[in-house]
N, C-alpha and C positions, 0 to 999 in steps of 0.2 A: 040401233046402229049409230056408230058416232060420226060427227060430222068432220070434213076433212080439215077444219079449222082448229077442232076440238083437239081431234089426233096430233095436229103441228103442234098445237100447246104444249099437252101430254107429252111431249117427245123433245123439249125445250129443260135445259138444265134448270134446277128452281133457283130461281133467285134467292138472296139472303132479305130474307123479311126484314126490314128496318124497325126497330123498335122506335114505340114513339111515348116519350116525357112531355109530360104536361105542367105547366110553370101556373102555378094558381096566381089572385093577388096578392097572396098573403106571403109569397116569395116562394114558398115550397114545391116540389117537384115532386112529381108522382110517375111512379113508371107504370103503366098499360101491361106491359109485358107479366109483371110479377105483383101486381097490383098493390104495392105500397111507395108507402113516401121514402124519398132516396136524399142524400147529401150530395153534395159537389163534390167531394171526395171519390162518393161511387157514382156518378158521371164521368170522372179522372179514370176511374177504374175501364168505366166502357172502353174509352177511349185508347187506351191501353192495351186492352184486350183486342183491339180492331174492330170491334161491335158497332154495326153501323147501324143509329139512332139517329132520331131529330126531336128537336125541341120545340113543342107548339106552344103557344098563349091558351090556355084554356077555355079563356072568353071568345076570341077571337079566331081563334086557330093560326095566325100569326107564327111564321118560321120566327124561333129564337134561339136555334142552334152557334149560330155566330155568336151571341150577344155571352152564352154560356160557356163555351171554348174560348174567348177574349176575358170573361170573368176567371177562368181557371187558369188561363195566362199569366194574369193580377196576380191572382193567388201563389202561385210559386215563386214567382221575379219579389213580392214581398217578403218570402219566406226561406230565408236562404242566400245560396247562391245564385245571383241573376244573370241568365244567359244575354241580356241586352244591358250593353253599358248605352249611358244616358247619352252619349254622343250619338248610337248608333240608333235609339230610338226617338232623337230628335231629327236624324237624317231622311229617319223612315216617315216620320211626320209632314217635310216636306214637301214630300214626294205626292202629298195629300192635295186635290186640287191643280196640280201639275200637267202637262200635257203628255207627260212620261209614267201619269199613274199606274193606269194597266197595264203597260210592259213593266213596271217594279214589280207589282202583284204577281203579274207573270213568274219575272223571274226570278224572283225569292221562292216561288211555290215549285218552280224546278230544280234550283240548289236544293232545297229541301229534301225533295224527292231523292237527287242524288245522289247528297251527303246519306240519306237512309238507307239507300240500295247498297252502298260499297260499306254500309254498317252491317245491313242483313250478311253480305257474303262473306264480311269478315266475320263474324259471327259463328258462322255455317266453319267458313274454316277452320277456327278458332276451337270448336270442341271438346278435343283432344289433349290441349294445355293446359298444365296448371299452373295455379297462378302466381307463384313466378315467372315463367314463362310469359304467362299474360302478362305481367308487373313489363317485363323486361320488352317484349314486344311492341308495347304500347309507346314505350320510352320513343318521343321524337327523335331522336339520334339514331336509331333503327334504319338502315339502308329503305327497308321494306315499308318500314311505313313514310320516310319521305318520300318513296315513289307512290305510294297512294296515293299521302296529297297531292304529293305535283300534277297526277290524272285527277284529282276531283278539281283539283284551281285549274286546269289545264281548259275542262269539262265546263266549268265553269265561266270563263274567256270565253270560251264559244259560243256558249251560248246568249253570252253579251254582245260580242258580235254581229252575232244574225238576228237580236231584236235591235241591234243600233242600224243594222242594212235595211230593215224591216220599215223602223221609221223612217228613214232615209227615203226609201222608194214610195211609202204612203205620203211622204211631203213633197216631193217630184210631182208624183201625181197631182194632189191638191192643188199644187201652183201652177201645174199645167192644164188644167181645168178650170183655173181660175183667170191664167192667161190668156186660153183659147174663147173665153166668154167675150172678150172684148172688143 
């Protein structure tokens, strides 16, 4: 008979197994999953795919999933066209050691999100067109697509808002707990 903790299990959607790449010394990557050595290209591919992987040290077992999504970053900003002009990735540098670090992290990783979502649904909408249509769509002069931006920058403000009110009231605090010590 199974126990009732077994059955809660059993009865639990299955999670998506994470696959796990292992980074030798020797620079090479090996995937577990399918048991041979893999490129950075097909780590891009995971990634793409929505394939939720991490990246361990071999020796160590060391999370290196950052270190490898920040190397595949490299690799396209050199290869092409760069989504970060040097202004905006020296801004982002600043913000390094700052006391606004985590709310940046923050909220670059929710624009992110954002900008994705209102790409998936255009997306979804989008189906149907061909492409000129798409061609034509896309065109910023498009009523349709100025009102998207304007709700993703809209979207966007706000959310900069409520982490500027956020620090706001975590520095209240602070001074008033550092007030009230005295």
């Amino acid at each position: 008979m199974q126990s009732k903790k077994a059955a809660a299990r059993a009865a639990e959607p299955a999670q998506p197994v994470q696959r796990v790449i292992k980074k030798y010394p020797n620079r090479r990557l090996y995937d577990t999953d399918t048991s041979t050595y893999i490129t950075l290209a097909e780590v891009k591919q995971l990634v793409m795919g929505n394939e939720p992987f991490t990246v361990r040290d071999a020796k160590t077992n060391e999370d290196l999933t950052r270190s490898i999504l920040l190397q595949i970053i490299l690799e396209e900003e050199a290869g092409g066209a760069p989504m970060f002009s040097e202004a905006a990735l020296a801004n982002i540098i600043r913000f390094y050691g700052h006391a606004a670090q985590g709310f940046m992290g923050t909220y670059l990783e929710k624009n992110v999100q954002a900008f994705t979502d209102i790409q998936a649904k255009l997306a979804e909408q989008s189906k149907n067109l061909t492409p000129e249509m798409w061609a034509q769509f896309m065109n910023m002069q498009n009523p349709l697509m100025q009102g998207m931006m304007g709700s993703y920058v809209e979207q966007s403000k706000t959310m900069f808002d409520k982490m500027q009110e956020q620090m706001q009231k975590q520095t209240e605090q602070m001074l008033g707990a550092f007030i009230g010590k005295r």
